[in-house]
C-alpha positions in Angstrom: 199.6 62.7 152.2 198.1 60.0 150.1 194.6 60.8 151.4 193.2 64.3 152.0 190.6 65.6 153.8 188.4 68.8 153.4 185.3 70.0 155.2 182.2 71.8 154.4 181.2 73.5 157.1 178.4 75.2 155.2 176.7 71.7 155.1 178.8 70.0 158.0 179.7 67.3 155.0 183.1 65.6 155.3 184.8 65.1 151.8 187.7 61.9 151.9 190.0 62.0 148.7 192.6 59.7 147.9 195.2 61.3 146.2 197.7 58.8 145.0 197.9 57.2 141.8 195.8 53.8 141.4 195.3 54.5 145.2 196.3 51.1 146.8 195.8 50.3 149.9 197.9 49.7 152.8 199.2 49.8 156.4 199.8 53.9 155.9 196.5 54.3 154.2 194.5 52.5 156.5 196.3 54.0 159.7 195.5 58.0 157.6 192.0 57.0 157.4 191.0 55.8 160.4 193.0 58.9 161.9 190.6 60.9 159.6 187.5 59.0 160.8 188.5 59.6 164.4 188.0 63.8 163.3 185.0 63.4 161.7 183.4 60.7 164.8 184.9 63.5 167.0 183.0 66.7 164.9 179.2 66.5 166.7 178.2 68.7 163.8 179.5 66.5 161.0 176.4 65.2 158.9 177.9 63.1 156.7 181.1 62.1 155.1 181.8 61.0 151.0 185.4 59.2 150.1 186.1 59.7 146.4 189.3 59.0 144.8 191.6 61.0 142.5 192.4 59.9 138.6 190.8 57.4 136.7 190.9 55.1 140.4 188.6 54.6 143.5 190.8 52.4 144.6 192.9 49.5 142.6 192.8 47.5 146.0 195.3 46.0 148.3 199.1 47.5 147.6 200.1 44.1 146.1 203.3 45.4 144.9 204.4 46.4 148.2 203.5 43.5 150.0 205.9 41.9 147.3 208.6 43.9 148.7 207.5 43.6 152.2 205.4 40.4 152.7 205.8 40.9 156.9 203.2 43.5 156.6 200.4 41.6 154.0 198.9 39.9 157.5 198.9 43.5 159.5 197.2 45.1 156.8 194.8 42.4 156.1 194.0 42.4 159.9 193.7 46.4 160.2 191.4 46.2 157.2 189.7 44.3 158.7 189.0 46.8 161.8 188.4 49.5 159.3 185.8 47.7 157.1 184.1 46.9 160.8 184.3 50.4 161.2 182.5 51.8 158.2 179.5 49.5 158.8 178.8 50.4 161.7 180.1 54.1 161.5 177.9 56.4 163.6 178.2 59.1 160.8 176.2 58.1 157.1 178.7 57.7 154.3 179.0 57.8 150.9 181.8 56.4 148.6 181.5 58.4 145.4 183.5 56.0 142.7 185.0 58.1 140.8 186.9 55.4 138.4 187.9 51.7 139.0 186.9 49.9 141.9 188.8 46.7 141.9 189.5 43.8 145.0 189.6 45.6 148.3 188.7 49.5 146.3 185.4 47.3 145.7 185.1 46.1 149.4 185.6 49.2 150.6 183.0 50.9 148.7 180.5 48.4 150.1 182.0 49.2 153.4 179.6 53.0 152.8 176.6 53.2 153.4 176.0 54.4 150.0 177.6 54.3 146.4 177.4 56.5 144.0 179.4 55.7 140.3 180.2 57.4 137.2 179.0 55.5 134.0 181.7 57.1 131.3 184.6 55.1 132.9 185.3 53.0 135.4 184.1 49.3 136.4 183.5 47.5 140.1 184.5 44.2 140.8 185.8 41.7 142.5 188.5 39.9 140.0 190.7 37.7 143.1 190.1 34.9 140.7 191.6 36.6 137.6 195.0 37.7 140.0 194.4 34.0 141.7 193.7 34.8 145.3 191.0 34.1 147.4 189.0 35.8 149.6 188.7 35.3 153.4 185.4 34.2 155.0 184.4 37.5 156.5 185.2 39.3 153.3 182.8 36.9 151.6 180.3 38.0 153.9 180.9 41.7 153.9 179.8 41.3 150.1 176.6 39.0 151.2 175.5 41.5 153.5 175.6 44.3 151.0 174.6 42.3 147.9 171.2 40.4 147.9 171.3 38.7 144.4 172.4 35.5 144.2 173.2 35.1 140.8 174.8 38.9 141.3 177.1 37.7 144.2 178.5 34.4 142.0 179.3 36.5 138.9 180.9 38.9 141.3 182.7 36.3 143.7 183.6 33.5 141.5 183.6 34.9 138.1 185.3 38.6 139.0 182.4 40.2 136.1 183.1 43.7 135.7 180.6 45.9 136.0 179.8 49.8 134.7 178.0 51.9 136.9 174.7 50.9 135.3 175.0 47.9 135.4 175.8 47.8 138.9 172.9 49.9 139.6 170.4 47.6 137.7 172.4 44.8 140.1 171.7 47.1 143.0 175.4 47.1 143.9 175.4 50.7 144.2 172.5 53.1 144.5 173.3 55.4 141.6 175.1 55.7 138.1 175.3 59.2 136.9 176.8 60.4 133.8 180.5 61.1 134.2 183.1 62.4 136.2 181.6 65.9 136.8 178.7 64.3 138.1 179.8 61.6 140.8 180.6 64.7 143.6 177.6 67.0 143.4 175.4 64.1 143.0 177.2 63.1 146.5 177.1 65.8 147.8 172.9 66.2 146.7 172.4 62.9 148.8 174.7 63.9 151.9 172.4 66.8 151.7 169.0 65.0 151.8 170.7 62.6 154.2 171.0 65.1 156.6 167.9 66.2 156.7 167.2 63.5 158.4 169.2 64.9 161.3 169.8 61.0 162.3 170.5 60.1 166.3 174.5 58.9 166.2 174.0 56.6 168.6 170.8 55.1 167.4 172.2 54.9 163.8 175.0 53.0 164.3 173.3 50.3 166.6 170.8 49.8 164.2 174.0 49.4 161.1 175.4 47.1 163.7 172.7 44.6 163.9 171.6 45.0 160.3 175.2 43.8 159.5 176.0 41.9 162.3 176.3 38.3 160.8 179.2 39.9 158.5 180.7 41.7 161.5 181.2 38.2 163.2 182.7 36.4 160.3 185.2 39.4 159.5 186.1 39.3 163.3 186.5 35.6 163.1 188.8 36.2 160.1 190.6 38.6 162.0 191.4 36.3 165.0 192.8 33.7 162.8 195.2 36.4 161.5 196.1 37.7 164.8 197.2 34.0 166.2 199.4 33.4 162.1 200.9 37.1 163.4 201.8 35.8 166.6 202.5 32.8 165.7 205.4 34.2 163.8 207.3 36.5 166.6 
């Protein structure tokens, strides 16, 4: 399985690792997580849940290579990332994406997708470099990033110039909450703020209405994005 899933039921803490390489994503890894998402929505106990990846990647984004080979499913996957990303911010259960290594394209959106990030400072930078691979981002993917990033000068450098960022510089940017100091570092650290998170013992249903309306302007957009995609997909058969 490209994506593993273990569970500490000590702390009722959900831990998401991607196990595969530069851990791209795709139809398959999109499908595994939301199938893993549906047992940790289903788990009443669960507190919290942190995604981390495997190697020297978070995530190296969309699986450009195989949409190469199979360019049919480039608009399914866009449109199920999509859902997914939708998902995540308004995810009834807190999460954390504890960046592990690179975070590049959509391994960068989805980070922002948590509620929280957490980043090692030894190796590893987050960014969004479309413009160095020359593609472009949808609307609603524009706006996932506004809703998460507040800087203006933070969200050009990011958008239109693809600037790479270490983990402390990200944090001084406020594009993730924490840089810590390597590897060993980026899980405890996680798993310290699940922790404190769930002492908070946080209503489900309360938490994500309130995620939903703090993010719903991006919500809209992404769904917007989505529909266009859905009518190009049908447009096709």
């Amino acid at each position: 399985m490209p994506i593993d899933l273990i569970h500490d039921e000590e702390n009722e803490i959900y831990i998401i690792e991607f196990k595969n390489g530069e851990n791209r994503l795709n139809v398959g890894v999109v499908k595994r997580f939301n199938e893993i998402l549906d047992i940790i929505e289903n788990d009443s106990k669960a507190k919290c849940f942190i995604t981390i990846g495997e190697g020297k990647f978070f995530s190296n984004g969309f699986d450009l290579p195989r949409f190469e080979k199979f360019p049919e499913e480039r608009p399914v996957f866009i449109s199920d990332f999509i859902s997914l990303v939708c998902r995540l911010l308004t995810f009834p259960v807190p999460s954390i994406a504890a960046i592990n290594g690179h975070a590049f394209a959509g391994g960068c959106m989805l980070s922002l997708a948590h509620d929280f990030r957490i980043m090692r400072n030894d190796r590893g930078f987050i960014c969004m470099n479309e413009v160095d691979i020359k593609l472009v981002l949808g609307i609603g993917m524009n706006w996932l990033i506004i809703a998460k990033i507040g800087d203006a000068s933070t969200l050009r450098d990011m958008i239109i110039y693809g600037k790479r960022y270490t983990a402390t510089e990200a944090e001084e940017k406020e594009i993730i909450n924490k840089a810590v100091p390597s590897l060993d570092d980026v899980l405890p650290e996680s798993i310290l703020l699940a922790k404190e998170i769930s002492s908070k013992k946080l209503n489900r249903n309360s938490f994500g209405l309130l995620k939903k309306g703090l993010y719903i302007n991006a919500i809209k957009q992404l769904q917007t994005q989505q529909d266009e995609i859905k009518a190009y997909i049908q447009s096709k058969l």
